[in-house]
C-alpha positions as CSV (number, residue, x, y, z in Angstrom):
1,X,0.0,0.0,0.0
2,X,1.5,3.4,-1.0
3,X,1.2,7.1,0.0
4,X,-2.3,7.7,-0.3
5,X,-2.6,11.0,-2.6
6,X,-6.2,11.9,-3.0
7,X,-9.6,10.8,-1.5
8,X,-12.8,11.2,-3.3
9,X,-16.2,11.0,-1.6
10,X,-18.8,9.2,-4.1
11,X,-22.4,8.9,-3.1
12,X,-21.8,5.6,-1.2
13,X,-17.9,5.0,-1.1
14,X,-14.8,6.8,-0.9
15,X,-12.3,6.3,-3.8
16,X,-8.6,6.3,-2.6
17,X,-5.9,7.2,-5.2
18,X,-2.5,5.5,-4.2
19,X,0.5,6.3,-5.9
20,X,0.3,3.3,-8.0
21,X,-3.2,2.3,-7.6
22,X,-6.8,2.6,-6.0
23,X,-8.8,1.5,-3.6
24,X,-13.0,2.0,-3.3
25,X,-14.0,1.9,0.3
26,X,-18.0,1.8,0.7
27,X,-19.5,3.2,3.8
28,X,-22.8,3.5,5.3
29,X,-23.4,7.3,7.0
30,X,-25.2,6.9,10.7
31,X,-24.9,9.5,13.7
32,X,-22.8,12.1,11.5
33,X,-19.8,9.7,11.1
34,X,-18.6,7.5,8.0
35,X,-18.8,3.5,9.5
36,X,-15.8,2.1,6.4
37,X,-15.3,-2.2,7.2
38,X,-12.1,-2.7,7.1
39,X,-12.2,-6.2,8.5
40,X,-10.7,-8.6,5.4
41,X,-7.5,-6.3,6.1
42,X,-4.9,-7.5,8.3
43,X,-3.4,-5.7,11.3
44,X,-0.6,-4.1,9.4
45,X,-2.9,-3.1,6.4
46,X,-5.6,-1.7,8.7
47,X,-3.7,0.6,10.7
48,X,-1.9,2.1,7.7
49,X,-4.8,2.5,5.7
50,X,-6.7,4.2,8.9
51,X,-3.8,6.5,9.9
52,X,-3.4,7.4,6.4
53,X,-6.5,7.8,5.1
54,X,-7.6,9.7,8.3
55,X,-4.7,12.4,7.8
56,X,-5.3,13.0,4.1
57,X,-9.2,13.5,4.9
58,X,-8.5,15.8,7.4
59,X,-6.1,18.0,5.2
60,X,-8.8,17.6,1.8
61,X,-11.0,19.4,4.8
62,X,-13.5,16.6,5.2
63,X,-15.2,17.4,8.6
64,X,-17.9,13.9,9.4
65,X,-15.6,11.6,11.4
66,X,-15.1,8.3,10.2
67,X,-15.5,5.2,11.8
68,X,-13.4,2.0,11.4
69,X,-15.2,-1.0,11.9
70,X,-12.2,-3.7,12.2
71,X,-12.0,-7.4,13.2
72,X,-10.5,-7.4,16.2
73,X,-9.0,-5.2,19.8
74,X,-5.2,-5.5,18.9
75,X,-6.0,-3.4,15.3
76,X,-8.2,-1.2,16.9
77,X,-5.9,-0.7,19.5
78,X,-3.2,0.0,17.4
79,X,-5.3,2.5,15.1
80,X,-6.0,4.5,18.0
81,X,-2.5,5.0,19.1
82,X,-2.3,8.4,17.3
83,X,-5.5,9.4,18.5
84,X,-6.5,11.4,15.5
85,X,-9.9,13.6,16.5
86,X,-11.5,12.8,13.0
87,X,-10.8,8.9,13.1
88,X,-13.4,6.4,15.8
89,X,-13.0,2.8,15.7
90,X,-15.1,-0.3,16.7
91,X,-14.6,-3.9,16.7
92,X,-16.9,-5.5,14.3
93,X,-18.1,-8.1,16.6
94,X,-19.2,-4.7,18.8
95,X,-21.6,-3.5,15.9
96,X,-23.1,-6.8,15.6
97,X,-23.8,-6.7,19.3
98,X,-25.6,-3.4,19.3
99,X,-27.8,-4.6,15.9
100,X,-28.9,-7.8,17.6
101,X,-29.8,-5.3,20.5
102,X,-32.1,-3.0,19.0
């Protein structure tokens, strides 16, 4: 995964422009944040695309928070390590929780 150098917001995915490639992320908008499943990636993948991803929608001037929805603690964990203020993060298994819930 490369530098990530621009972010486009389609009308139900982000499109990521790498340096050498792309990458369309769909997300689902609830509570004024962006939820993005990331789960099929692996820790090291995760992280980097959050962190990344999170810093170059911040500078584009994006202002809804988005949401990570990972697969497990040690990922989110590890995303949240910079603490960015426009980046959340939930473990999928927490999201399925609250939906059998309601």
């Amino acid at each position: 995964m490369d530098n990530i150098r621009q972010i486009k917001l389609l009308k139900d995915a982000f499109l990521v422009f790498f340096n050498n490639s792309s990458l369309l992320l769909n997300y689902r908008i609830k509570n004024d944040k962006y939820f993005v499943d990331i789960t099929d990636l692996n820790l090291i993948n995760a992280t980097k695309l959050a962190i990344l991803f999170s810093t170059r929608y911040f500078i584009q001037g994006y202002k809804k928070k988005v949401c990570w929805i990972v697969k497990d603690k040690t990922i989110k964990d590890a995303i949240f390590i910079l603490r960015l203020s426009n980046l959340d993060c939930v473990v999928k298994e927490e999201v399925e929780e609250l939906k059998a819930a309601v």
